[in-house]
C-alpha positions as CSV (number, residue, x, y, z in Angstrom):
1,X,48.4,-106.4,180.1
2,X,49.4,-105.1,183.2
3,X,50.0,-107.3,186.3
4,X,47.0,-107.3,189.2
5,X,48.8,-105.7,192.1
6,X,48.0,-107.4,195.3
7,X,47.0,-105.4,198.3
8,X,48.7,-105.6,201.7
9,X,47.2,-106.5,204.2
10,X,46.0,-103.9,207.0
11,X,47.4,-104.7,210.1
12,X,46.5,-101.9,211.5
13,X,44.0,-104.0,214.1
14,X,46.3,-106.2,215.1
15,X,48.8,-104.3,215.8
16,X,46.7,-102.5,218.1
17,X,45.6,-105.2,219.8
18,X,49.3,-106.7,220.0
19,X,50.4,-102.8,221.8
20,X,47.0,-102.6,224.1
21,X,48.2,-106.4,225.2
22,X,52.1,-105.2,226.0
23,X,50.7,-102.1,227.1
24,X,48.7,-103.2,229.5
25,X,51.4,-105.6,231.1
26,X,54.0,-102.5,230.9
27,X,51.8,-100.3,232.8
28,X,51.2,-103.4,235.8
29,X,54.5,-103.9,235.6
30,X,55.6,-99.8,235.9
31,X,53.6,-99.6,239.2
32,X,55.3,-103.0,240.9
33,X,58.9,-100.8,239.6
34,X,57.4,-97.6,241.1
35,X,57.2,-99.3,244.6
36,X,60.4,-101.0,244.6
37,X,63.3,-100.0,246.9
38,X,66.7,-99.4,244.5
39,X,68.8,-102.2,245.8
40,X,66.0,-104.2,244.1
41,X,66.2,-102.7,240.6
42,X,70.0,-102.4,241.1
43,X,70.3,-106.3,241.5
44,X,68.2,-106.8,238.9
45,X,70.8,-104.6,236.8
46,X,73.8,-106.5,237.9
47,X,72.1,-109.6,236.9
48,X,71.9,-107.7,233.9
49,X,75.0,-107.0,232.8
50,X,76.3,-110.7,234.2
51,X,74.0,-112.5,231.5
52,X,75.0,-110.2,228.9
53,X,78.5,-111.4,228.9
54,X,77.2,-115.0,230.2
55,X,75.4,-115.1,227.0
56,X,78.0,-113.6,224.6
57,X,78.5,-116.0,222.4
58,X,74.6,-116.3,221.6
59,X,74.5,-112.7,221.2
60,X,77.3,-112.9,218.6
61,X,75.4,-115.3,216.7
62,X,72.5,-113.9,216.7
63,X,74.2,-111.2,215.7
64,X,75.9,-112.5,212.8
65,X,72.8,-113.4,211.3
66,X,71.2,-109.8,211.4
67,X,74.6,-108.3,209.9
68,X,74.4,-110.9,207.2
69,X,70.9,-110.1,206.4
70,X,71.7,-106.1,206.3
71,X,74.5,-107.0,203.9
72,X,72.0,-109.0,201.5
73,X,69.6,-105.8,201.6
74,X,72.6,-103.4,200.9
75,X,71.7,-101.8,204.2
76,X,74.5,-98.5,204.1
77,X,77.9,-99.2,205.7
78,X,77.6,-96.8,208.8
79,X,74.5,-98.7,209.4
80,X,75.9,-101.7,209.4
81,X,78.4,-100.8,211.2
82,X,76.2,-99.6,213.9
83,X,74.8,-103.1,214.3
84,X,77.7,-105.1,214.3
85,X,78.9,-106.2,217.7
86,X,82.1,-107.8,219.0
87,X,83.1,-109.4,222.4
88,X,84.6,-105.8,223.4
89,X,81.4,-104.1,222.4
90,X,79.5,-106.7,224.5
91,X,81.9,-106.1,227.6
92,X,81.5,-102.7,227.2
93,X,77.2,-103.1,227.3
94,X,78.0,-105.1,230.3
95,X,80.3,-102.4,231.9
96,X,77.6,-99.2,231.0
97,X,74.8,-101.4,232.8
98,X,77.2,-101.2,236.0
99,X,77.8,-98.0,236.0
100,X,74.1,-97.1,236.0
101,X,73.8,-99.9,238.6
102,X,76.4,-97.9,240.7
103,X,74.8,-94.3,240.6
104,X,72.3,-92.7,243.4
105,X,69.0,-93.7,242.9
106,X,66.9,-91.0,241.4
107,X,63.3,-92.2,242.2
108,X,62.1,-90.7,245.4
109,X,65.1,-87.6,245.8
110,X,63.7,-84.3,247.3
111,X,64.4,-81.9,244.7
112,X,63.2,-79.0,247.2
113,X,61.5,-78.8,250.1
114,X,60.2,-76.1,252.2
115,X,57.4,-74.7,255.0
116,X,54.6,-72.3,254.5
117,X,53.7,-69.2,256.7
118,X,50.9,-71.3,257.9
119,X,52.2,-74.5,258.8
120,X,52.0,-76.6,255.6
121,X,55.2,-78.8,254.4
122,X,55.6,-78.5,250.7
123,X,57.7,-81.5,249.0
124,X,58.7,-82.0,245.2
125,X,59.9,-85.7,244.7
126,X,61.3,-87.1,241.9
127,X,58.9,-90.1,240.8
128,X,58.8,-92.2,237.8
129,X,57.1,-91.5,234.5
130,X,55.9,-94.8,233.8
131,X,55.7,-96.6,230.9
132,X,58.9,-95.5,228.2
133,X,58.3,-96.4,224.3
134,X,61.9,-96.7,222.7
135,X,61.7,-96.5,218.7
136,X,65.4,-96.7,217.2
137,X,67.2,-98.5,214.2
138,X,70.4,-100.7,214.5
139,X,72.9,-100.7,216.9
140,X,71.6,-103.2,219.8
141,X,73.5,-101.2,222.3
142,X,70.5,-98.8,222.6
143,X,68.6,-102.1,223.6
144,X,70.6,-102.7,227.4
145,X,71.1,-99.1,227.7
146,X,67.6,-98.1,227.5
147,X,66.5,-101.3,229.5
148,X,68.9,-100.3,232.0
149,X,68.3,-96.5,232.4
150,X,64.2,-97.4,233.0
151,X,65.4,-99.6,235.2
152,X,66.9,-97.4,237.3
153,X,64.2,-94.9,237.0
154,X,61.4,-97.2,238.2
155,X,60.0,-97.1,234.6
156,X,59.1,-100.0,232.7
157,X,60.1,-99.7,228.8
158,X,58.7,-101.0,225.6
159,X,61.3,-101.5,222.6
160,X,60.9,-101.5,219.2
161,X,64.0,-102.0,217.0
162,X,64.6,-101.9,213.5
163,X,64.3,-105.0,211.5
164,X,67.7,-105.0,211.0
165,X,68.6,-106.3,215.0
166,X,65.8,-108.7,215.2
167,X,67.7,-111.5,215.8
168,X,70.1,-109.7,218.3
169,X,66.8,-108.1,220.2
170,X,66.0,-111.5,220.4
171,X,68.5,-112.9,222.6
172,X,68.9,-109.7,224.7
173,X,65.4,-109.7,225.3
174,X,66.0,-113.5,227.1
175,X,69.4,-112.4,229.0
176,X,67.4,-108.9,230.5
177,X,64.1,-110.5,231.2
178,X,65.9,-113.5,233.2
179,X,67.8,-111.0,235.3
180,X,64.1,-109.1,235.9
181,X,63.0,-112.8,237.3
182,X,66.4,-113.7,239.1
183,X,65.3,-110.3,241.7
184,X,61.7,-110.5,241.8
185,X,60.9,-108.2,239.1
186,X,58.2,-108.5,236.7
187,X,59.8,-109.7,233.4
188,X,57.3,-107.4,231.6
189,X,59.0,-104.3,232.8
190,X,61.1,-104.6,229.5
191,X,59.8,-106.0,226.6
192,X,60.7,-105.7,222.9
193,X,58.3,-105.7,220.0
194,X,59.8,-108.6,217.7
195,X,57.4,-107.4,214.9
196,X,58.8,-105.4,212.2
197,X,55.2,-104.4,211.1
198,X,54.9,-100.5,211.0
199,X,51.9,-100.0,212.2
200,X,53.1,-101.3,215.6
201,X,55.0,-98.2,215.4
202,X,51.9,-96.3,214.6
203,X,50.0,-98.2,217.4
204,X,52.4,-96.9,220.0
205,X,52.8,-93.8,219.3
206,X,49.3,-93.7,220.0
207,X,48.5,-95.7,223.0
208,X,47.4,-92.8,225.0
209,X,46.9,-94.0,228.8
210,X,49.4,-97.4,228.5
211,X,52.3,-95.6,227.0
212,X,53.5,-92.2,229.4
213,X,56.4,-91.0,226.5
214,X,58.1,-91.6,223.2
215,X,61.7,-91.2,222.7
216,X,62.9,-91.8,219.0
217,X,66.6,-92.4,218.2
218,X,67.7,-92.3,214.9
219,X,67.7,-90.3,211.4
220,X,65.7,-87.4,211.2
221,X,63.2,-88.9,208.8
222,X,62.2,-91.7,211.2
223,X,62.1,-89.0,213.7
224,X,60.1,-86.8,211.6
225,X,57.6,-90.0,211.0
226,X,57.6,-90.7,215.0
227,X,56.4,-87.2,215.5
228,X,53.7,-87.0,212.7
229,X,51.9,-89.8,214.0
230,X,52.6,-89.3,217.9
231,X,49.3,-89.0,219.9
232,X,51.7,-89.6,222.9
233,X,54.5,-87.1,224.2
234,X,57.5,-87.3,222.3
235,X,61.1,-86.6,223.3
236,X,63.4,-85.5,220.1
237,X,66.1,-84.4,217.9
238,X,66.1,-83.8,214.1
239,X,69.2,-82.8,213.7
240,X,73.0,-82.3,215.0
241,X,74.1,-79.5,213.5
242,X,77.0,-78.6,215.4
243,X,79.3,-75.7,215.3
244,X,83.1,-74.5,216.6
245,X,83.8,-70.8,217.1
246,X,87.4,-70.1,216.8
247,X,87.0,-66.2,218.3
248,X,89.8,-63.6,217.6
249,X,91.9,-64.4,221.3
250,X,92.2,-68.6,220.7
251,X,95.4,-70.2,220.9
252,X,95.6,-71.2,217.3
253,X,97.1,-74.8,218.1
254,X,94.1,-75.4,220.1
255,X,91.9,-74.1,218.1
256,X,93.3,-76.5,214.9
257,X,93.4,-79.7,217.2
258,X,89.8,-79.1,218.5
259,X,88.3,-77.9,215.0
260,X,89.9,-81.2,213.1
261,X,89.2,-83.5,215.6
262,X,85.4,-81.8,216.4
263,X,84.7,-83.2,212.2
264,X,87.1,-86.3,211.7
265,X,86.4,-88.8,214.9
266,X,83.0,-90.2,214.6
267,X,82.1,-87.7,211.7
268,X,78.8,-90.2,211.4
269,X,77.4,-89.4,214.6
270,X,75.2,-86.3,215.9
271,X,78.3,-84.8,218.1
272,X,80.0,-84.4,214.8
273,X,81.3,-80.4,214.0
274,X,79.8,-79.6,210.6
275,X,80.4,-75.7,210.5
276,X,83.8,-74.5,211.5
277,X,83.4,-70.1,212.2
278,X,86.6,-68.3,212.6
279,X,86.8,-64.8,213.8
280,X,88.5,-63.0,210.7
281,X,91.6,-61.8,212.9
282,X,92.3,-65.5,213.0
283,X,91.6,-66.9,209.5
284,X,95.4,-66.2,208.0
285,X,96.5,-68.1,211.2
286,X,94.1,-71.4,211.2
287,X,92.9,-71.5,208.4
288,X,95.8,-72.8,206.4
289,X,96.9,-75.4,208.7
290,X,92.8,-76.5,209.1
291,X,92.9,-77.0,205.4
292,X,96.2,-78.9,205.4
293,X,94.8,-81.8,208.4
294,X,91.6,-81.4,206.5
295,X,93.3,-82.9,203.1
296,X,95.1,-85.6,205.2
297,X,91.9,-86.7,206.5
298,X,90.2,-86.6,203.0
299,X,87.6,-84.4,204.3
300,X,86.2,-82.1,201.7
301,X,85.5,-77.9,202.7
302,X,82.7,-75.9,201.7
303,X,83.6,-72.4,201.9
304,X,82.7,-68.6,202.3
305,X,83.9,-66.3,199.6
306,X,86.9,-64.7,201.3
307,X,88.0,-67.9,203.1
308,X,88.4,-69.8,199.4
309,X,91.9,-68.1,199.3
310,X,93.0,-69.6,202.5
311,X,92.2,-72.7,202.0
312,X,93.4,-75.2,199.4
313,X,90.9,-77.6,197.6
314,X,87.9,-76.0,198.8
315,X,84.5,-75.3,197.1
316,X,82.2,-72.0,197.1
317,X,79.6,-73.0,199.9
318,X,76.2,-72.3,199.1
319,X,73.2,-71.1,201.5
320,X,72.3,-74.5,201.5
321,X,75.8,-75.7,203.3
322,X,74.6,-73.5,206.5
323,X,72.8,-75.9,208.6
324,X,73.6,-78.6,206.7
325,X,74.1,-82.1,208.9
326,X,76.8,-83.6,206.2
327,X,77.0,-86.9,208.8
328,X,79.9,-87.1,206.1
329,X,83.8,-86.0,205.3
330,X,82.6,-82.8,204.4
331,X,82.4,-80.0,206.3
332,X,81.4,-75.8,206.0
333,X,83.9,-73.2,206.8
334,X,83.1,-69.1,207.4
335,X,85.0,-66.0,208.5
336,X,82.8,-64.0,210.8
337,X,83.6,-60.2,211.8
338,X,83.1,-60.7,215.3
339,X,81.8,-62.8,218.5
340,X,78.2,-61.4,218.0
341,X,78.1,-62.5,214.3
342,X,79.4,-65.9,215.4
343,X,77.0,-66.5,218.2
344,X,73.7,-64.8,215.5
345,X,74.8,-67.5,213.2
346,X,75.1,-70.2,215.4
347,X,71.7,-69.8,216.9
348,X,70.2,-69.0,213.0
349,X,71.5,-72.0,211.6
350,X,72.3,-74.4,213.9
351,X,69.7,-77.2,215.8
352,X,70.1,-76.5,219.5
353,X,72.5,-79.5,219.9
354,X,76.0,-78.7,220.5
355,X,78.4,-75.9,219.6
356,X,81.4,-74.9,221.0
357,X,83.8,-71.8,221.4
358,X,87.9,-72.3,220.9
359,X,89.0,-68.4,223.5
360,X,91.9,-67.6,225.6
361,X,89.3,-64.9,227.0
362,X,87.1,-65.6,229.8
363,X,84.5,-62.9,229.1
364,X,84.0,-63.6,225.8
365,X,83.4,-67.5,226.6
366,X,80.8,-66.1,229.4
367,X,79.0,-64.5,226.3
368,X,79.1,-67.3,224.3
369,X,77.7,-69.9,227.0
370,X,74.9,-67.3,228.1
371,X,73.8,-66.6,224.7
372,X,74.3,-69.7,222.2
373,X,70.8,-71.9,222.8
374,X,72.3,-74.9,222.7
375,X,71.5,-78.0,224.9
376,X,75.0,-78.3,224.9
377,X,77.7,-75.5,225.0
378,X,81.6,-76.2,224.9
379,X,84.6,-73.7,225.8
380,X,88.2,-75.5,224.5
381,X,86.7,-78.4,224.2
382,X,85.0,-80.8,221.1
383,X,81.5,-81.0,220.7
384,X,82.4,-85.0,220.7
385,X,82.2,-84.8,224.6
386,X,78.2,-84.5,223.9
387,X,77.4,-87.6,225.3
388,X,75.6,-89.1,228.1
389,X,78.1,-91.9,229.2
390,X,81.2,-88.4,228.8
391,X,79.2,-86.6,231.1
392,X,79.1,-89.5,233.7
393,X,75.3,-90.4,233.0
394,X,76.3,-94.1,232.6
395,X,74.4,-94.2,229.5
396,X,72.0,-92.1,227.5
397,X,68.6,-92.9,226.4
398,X,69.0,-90.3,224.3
399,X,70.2,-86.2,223.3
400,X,66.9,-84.1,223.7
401,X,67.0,-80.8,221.6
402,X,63.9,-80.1,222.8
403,X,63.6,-77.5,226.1
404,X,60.6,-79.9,228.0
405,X,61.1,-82.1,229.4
406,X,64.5,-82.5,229.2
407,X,67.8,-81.0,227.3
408,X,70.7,-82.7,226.2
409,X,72.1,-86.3,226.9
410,X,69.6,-87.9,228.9
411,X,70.4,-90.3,231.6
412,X,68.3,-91.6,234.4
413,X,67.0,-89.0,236.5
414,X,66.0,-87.8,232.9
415,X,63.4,-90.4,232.5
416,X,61.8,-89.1,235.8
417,X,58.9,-86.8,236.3
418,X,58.4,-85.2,240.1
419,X,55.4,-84.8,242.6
420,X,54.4,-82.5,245.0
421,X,54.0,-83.9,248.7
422,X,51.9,-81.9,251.1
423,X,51.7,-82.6,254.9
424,X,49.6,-80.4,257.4
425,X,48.3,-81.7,260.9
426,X,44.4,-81.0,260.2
427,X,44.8,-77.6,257.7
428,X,41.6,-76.9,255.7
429,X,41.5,-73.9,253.4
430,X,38.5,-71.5,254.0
């Protein structure tokens, strides 16, 4: 006889109800952040950053419970690894909060201005969006950098992290919402959802007129999942399926150093190289040496027929190996006939994330940047410098692949929409 199997119970209500209640106090507290001068917001981001590292020692703790937990659920090791923190990862939450602190205030810029033939001053003004849901996994990190970056951008944020940070959400969620006090801010501007019940998910992605925008961070499946369900704009990336171009005039040490390093540091993160294309001039010159610091590294190649020769160790790639994201020591090498077949192939295969090109000439790295359509295109440099805090954002709340509403690492003026501002002296329209 077969065991009765006992239903779970549908949360679905609650969870609405629980979202509709923080939604509500978001929005409130969005319009209060919309009206506030940036001195305001940027003392509430100092105080911030102080009670981060104030409050270190909690955080580790906390900490240390949700890494124990993830290790009792044989959560993966990049994962956990994610969520880990030490003191110098704390300091360096701290330090990202005061960079953002220290940039010009986006909310309320004049993107353009100008006057009509008859009389009427047009303005386009950078204004808030409103009210930011934030769905990622494990690293707490994302938890003060996205509080923090709709902060600055006059937004207020609701969190949801995976059940794997609980406990480190926990305390964060005490140290930020203090600071929001200590300057007059409404703690509610940032709150984090301390329910791991999935249909809160469901239930913001949904909460059309309380929630303004979704941004997921993690794999592509929870992305995927986000996006299925979304009622609400969403903001996203499946994939980072990166490329580097070593064209026919690159200075072969150069092109070895970049290509290596573009697939062995961080090879677990989005920025990572997972298709190396050499121009077929080059291949007898790189390709070698490539393979050699590939070995060292333990990094295994996936190749194209008439590279296999070049190339020590390395398998027959399959179709399947284009616009693969390994996230993994392996990585897919090609000889292409020319700078057109590179750039075809890169914008077949590749996600719209980051590719670079390794060239000594300047016109053919003109071609490459106009016609790759990438958020992010490189010339002699790693497709690791993706990255919002690299390109002097502070922090990112995010890497958009998608062209609207915005592209690439996103920072603060990111999480900003704009409005027009029109001033007459009496004009009616007949």
């Amino acid at each position: 006889m077969s065991k009765l199997q006992t239903a779970k119970p549908d949360t679905t209500e609650e969870m609405r109800a629980l979202i509709d209640a923080m939604g509500r106090k978001a929005r409130s507290a969005a319009r209060q952040l919309a009206a506030t001068a940036g001195r305001v917001r940027n003392a509430a981001l100092l105080a911030m950053a102080d009670g981060i590292e104030g409050a270190a020692d909690d955080i580790l703790a906390a900490n240390a419970l949700d890494v124990e937990q993830a290790q009792q659920d044989e959560i993966a090791p990049a994962m956990i690894s994610r969520l880990t923190l030490t003191g110098k990862k704390i300091a360096s939450m701290a330090q990202c909060i005061r960079e953002v602190a220290a940039q010009v205030d986006p909310v309320g810029q004049t993107l353009e201005a100008y006057d009509r033939p008859n009389g009427l001053r047009v303005e386009k003004r950078r204004v808030p969006i409103g009210v930011v849901g934030i769905i990622y996994e494990s690293r707490p990190n994302v938890t003060t950098d996205a509080a923090a970056l709709c902060l600055k951008s006059g937004n207020a944020v609701i969190l949801r992290g995976g059940r794997e940070v609980i406990h480190t959400n926990g305390i964060l969620a005490k140290v930020i919402q203090a600071a929001l006090k200590s300057a007059g801010l409404a703690p509610e501007a940032v709150q984090i959802i301390d329910n791991t019940d999935r249909n809160a998910v469901k239930a913001m992605v949904q909460a059309e007129g309380l929630v303004d925008l979704i941004i997921p961070r993690g794999g592509e499946s929870l992305i995927r999942a986000v996006v299925e369900q979304a009622t609400v704009p969403v903001i996203k990336h499946y994939k980072g399926v990166c490329h580097v171009y070593i064209d026919r005039d690159a200075d072969p040490d150069m092109a070895v150093k970049v290509a290596v390093s573009a697939k062995v540091d961080g090879y677990m993160v989005c920025n990572t190289a997972e298709c190396i294309l050499v121009h077929k001039d080059m291949a007898a010159q790189v390709l070698p040496r490539m393979a050699m610091e590939f070995r060292k590294a333990g990094v295994q190649m996936r190749a194209d027929s008439r590279s296999l020769g070049l190339l020590q160790n390395a398998k027959l790639a399959t179709e399947t190996d284009w616009g693969q994201e390994y996230l993994d020591l392996i990585v897919a090498i090609r000889q292409v006939n020319s700078l057109d077949e590179a750039i075809a192939f890169i914008n077949q295969y590749g996600s719209g994330h980051t590719d670079a090109i390794i060239t000594r000439n300047i016109m053919a790295a003109d071609k490459f940047v106009t016609d790759v359509d990438s958020a992010s295109v490189m010339v002699n440099a790693s497709t690791r410098w993706a990255d919002g805090y690299e390109y002097g954002l502070g922090a990112e709340i995010g890497i958009s692949t998608d062209k609207i509403h915005a592209r690439g690492p996103m920072g603060a003026a990111d999480l900003c929409t704009y409005k027009f501002i029109v001033t007459g002296e009496g004009h009616i329209r007949q």
